[in-house]
N, C-alpha and C positions, 0 to 999 in steps of 0.2 A: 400625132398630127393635131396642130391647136385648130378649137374651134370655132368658124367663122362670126366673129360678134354681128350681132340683129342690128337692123337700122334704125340710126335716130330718127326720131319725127323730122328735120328736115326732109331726112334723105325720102324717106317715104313718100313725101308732100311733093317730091323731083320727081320721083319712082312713078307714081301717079299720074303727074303733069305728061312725063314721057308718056305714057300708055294713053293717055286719052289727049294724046295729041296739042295738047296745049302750048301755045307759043310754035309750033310746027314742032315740039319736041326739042325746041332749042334750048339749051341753059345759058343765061348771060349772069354772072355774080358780079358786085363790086365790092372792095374795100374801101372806105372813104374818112380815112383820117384827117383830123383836125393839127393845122403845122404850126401847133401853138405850143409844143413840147416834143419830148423823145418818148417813141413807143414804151410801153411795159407789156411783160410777163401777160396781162389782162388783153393785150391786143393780139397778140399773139394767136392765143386761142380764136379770135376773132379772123384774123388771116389763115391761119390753120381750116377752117372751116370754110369761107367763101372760097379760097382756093382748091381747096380739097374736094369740095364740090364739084367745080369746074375739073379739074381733072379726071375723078370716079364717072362724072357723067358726058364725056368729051366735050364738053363747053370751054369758056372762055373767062377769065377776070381783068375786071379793069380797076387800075387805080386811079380813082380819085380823090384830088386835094379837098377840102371843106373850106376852101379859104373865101368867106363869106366876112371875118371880121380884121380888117385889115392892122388895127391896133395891137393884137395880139401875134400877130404870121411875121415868118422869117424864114427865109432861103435856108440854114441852118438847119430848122427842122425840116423839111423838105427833104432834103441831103439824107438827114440821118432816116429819115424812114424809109426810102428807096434803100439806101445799104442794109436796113435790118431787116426788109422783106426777103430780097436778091439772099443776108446768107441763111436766114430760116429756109432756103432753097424753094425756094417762089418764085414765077415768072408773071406778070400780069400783059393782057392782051395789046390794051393803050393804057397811059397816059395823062389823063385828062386831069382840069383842075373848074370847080362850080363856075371859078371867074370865065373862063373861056363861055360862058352863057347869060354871061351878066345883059347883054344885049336880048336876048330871048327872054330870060325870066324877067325883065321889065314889061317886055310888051307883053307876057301872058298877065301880069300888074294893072298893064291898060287893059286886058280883054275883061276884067273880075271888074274895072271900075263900069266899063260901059256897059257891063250886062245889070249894074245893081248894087254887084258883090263886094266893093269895096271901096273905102272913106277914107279921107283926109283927114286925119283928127291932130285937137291942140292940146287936148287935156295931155297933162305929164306923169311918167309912169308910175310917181305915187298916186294922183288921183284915178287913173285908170284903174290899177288895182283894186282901191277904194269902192269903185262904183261896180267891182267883177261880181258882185253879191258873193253867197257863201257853197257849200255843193248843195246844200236845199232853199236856198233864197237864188231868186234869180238877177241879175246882172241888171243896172238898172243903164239907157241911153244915155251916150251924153249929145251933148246939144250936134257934134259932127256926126253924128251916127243919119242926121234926114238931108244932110247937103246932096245937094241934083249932081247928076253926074257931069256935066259941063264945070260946074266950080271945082270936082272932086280930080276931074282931067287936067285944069287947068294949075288946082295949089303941085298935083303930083310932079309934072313936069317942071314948076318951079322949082320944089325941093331936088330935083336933079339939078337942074341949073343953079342950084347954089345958093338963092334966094335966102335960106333957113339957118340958122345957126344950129349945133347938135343938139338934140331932144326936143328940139321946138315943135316939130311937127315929125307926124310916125304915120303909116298907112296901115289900114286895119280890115280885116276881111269881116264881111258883113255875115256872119255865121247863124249862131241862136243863144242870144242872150242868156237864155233857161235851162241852157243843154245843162244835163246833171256832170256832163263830164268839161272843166271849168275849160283847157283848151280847146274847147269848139267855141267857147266865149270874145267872139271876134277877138281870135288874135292878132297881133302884130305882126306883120310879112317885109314891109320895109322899116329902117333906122338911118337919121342922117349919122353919117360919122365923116367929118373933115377931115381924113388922113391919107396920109400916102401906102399903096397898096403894093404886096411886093411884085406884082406881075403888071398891073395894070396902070401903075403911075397915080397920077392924079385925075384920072379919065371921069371916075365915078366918086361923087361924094352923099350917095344914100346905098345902101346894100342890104341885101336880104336876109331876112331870119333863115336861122336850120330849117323849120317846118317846112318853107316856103323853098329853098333851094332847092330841099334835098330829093325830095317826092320828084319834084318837077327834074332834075336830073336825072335819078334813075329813069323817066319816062323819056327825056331826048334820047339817052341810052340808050334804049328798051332793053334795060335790063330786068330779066323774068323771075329772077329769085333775090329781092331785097334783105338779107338777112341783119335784123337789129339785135339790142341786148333788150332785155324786160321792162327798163324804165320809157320803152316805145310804145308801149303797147297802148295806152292812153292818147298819143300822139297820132294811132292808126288810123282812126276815125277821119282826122284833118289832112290827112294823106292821101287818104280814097277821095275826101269831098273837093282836093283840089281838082284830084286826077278828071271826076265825073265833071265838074262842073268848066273846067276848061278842054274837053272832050278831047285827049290823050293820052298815047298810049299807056293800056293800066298793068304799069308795075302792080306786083303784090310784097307787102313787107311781111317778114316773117319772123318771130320773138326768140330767143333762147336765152336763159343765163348766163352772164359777165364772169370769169374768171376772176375768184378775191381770194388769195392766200393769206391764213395769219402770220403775224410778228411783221408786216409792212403796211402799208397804204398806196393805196390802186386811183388817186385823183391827182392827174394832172396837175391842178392846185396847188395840193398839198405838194407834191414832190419839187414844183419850182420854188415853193417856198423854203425845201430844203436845200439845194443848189444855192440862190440867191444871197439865203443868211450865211452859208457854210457851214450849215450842219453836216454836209460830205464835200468832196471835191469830185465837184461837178456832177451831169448827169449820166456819166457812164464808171461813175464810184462801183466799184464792185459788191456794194454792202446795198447799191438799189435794187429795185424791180425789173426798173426799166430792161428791154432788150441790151441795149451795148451795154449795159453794168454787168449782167448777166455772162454776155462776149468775154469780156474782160475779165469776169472772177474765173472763169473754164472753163461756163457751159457751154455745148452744144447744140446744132439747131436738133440735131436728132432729139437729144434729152429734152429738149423744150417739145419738139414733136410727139414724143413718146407723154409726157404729161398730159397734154393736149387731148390725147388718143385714150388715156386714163381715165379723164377727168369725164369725158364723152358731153353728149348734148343734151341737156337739161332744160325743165320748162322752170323750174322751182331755183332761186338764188340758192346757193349754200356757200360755206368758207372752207376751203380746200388745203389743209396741212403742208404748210411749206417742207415738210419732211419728205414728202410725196415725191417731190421734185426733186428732193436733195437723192430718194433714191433713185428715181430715172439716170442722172448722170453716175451714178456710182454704181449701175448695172452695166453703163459704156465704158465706163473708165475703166474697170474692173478686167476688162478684153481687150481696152486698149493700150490703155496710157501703160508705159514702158517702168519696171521696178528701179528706181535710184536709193543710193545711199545719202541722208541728208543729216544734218546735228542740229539741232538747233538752240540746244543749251548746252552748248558744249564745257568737258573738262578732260584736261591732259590727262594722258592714260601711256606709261611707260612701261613696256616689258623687259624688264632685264635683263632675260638670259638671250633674247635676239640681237646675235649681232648691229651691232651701230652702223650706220653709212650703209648696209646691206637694204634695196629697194626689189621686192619679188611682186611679178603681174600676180596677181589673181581674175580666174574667171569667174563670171558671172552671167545668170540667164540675164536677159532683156525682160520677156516676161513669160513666169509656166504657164501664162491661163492660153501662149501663142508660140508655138516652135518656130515660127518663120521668124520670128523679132528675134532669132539667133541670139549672140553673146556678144559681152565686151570684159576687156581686163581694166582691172584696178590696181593702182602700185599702194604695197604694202611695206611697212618699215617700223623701227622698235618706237615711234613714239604716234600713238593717234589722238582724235577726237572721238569721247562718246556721250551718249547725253548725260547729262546730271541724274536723272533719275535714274538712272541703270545702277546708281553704287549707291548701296548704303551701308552708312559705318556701325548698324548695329541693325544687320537685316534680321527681321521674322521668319517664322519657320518657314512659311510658303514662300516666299523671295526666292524667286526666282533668275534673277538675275548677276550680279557681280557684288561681293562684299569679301570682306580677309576671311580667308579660307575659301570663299563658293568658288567653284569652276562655272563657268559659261561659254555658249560657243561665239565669234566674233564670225558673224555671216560671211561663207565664202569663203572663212581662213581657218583659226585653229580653236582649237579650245584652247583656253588660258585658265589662272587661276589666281586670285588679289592674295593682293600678301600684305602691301602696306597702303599709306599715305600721309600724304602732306598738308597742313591747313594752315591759313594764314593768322593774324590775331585778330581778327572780325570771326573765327569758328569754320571758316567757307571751307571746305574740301579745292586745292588747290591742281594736286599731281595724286594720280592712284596708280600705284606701284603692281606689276602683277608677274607672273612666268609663265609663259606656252609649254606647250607637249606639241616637239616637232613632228613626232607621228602623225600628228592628226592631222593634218590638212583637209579641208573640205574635196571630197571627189577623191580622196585614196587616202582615208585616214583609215590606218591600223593599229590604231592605240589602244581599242578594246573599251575606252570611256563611253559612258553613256552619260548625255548631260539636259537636263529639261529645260533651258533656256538660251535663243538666239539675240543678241544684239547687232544692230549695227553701229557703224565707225567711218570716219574716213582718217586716210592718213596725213599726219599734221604738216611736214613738207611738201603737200603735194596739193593740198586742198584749195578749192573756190571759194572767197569770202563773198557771203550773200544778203542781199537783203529782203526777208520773209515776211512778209504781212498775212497776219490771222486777223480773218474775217468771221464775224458771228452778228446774228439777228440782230436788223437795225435798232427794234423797237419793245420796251422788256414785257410787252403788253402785248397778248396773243391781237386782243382788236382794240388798236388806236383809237378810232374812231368812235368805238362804243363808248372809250372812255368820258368821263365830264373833265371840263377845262381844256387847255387847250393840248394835243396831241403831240405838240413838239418836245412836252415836258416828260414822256415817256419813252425818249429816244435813249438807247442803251449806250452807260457810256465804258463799256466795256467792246463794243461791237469793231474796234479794229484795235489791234496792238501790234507795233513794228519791232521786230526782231533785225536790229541793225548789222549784227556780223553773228550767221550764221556759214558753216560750213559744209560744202557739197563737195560731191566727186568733179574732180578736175574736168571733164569732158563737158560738164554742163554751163562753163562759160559761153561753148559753143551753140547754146539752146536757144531758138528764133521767137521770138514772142507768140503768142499764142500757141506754145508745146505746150504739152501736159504730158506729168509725170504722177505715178505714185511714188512720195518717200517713205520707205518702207515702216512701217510701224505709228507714220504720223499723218497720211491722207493723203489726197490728191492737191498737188499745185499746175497752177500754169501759168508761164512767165508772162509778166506785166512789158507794154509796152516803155516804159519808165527807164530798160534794162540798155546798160553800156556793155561794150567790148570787157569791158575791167570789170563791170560789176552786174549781176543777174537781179531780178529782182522778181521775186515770187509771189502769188498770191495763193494763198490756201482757198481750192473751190470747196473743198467740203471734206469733213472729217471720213475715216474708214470705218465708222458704224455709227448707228445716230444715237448721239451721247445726249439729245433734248428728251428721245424717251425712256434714258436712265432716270433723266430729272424730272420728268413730268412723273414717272411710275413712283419714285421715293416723298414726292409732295401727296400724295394721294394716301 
């Protein structure tokens, strides 16, 4: 019986709140992504959590958009984060997007100007900056910082009417100059921006900062358990002081560390700028972070869950081994995904002494790690596919495999034994010649041979031509980011190589995109959306054991 892991500090912080009654003992969580890109791998965990919340403590989650900056937002991403919640197997309560409040967070705008709390100002955001002082100098006034509240009423409602060109004028919360923490340094709450909005047209042309939206939606919410990543935690002060000071209801925010796996980059930023140049094809490349990359190479929402539930909940950032992850799915896959025969550097392999034009089934488990995934037959005949590396024309003593003279056994069928081969005038191994022991057949072999090596095959009249794509770490630099210069320049350019006619078992023309398969002896794939009736197309999710800490252990 495993034992039940101890609760994160969230849960505790819930655990608490229930018992003494706080909020009536209610849980409200939100997720509130920004529809300025495609989820990652890093939000996940962040969904993983407010959702999982809500369900452990019978509460509720709601989705909300962040679309506050309309230059950046698109129905697109919208789209795709709803689909990557929905298949991480999340259901959220409502709905909702910041703009459905753009009418409310203005007037809580007017309530801060007429109590005092906030200005009209002209200065621009280099001189703003300019005059923030330093963390032990304090912030010095600019000349909008003493305008009376009638002028301060009067510029704000201009600047919605349109009056202002972009950056001319900005609204600023009258906080404390000297606070040592510089966002309490009258920040910024409104920005003009003259653009069209994807929800709201051209209704509005100033819109609110994060700081100023987001607090103040969780509160229309009353949502009880605000859960951010670390880089909030500075931000919390301005969060509380909105909440007190326009006297509504007090969300609490609560801190834990951001999910960052090495050999990628976790910013939004950076990954459209990967999309954009074509450093991959598109954002749901299977060589990304993001969730649909992830969809698409083979992972699962389980594996993604399971890392998630690994990685657990943290007050301290750290960087988390993409290997981590590569084993979560390769403990799923390993139970689930079905055994296939696949070639992927294939070379003609003739047996001579099996009759010609003779085609025998062979069976085959589905998978031993699962009896219910039953069997299927394979047609067998004297000429197949095997990989290239199975033969060597002047094997060492441990070779295991096929050379003139070694016997091997061909999975599922017989032992055989190499006798010759053919090469063209470039040296290539073209045809390897070999002869079976018809006793042997796999499941009633009485030949009495014992032999230390299995390969597999498919047979060459019968085979699916494939197209395989090996996928390996975007970036040859465990942290991009750390590195100096710019980070694009450490983009692995080994990280996809297309195997354009590779050979599978016939059945697998019929594979529906997003199957997954082990090919035995080469990893797990899962078919790419890409795939025609005529032609499959594979992506390799991850190899059958992690061959990065063969390489990390031999650099060391």
């Amino acid at each position: 019986m495993s034992e039940e892991r101890s609760l994160n500090f969230i849960e505790q912080i819930v655990e608490d709140d229930i018992a003494n009654g706080v909020n009536d003992g209610r849980v409200l969580t939100r997720f509130p992504p920004e529809p300025n890109g495609y989820l990652h791998i890093g939000h996940a965990k962040s969904i993983a959590l407010n959702f999982g919340l809500a369900q452990k403590y019978n509460g509720k989650t709601n989705l909300r958009f962040d679309d506050t900056n309309p230059v950046t937002e698109d129905t697109e991403y919208v789209d795709s984060i709803k689909e990557d919640i929905k298949w991480l197997g999340f259901e959220w309560e409502k709905e909702l997007y910041a703009s459905d409040y753009f009418d409310q967070l203005y007037a809580f705008a007017v309530k801060l100007i007429e109590k005092g709390l906030a200005y009209v100002e002209d200065a621009s955001a280099e001189q703003i900056a300019a005059m923030k002082g330093t963390p032990t100098t304090p912030g010095t006034p600019t000349p909008a910082r003493s305008r009376s509240v009638a002028e301060n009423l009067d510029l704000f409602e201009r600047m919605r009417n349109g009056e202002f060109k972009d950056g001319e004028k900005t609204l600023r919360a009258k906080v404390d100059l000297a606070s040592p923490n510089m966002h309490m340094r009258d920040p910024l709450i409104y920005r003009i921006k003259h653009a069209h909005h994807h929800r709201t047209g051209d209704k509005w042309c100033i819109y609110p900062m994060y700081d100023f939206a987001h607090g103040q939606s969780d509160s229309i919410e009353n949502i009880t358990h605000s859960v951010c990543t670390l880089e909030f935690i500075p931000h919390r002060p301005l969060y509380e002081w909105f909440i007190k000071e326009l006297d509504i209801f007090p969300s609490r925010q609560y801190e834990f560390a951001r999910l960052n796996l090495n050999y990628t980059v976790m910013s939004k930023r950076k990954l459209k700028q990967l999309v954009e140049e074509g450093h991959v094809n598109g954002w749901d490349d299977p060589r990304m972070p993001t969730i649909s990359g992830l969809r698409r190479r083979g992972y699962t929402p389980a594996s993604i869950r399971m890392l998630c539930e690994r990685v657990g909940v943290q007050k301290r950032d750290n960087m988390i081994e993409l290997s981590l992850l590569e084993f979560c799915i390769r403990e799923e896959l390993n139970k689930t995904a079905n055994r296939v025969m696949a070639v992927l550097d294939p070379v003609k392999l003739v047996i001579t002494n099996y009759p010609e034009g003779q085609v025998e089934e062979m069976t085959a488990d589905n998978n031993p790690e699962d009896e219910s995934a039953g069997t299927r037959t394979l047609p067998f005949s004297n000429t197949l596919y095997i990989e290239r590396e199975d033969f060597m024309e002047n094997p060492p003593k441990k070779f295991f495999r096929l050379g003139p003279g070694l016997v091997v056994r061909l999975k599922n069928a017989y032992i055989i034994k190499g006798e010759s081969f053919d090469k063209d005038a470039a040296g290539n191994i073209t045809t390897i010649y070999a002869t079976y022991m018809p006793e042997s057949k796999s499941g009633g072999d009485h030949s009495g041979l014992t032999v230390k090596g299995t390969i597999h095959w498919v047979s060459a009249a019968h085979a699916a031509t494939a197209e395989v794509r090996i996928y390996d770490r975007l970036f040859t630099s465990e942290n991009p980011n750390a590195e100096d210069g710019d980070f694009k320049s450490f983009i692995n350019p080994d990280s996809l190589q297309v195997i354009k006619e590779a050979y599978v078992e016939p059945g697998l023309l019929q594979a529906k995109p997003g199957e997954r398969f082990q090919f035995m002896r080469k990893g797990y794939f899962s078919v790419d959306p890409d795939s025609t009736p005529e032609k499959v197309v594979f992506n390799r999710t991850v190899t059958l054991k992690d061959a990065w800490a063969k390489e990390s252990a031999k650099g060391k």
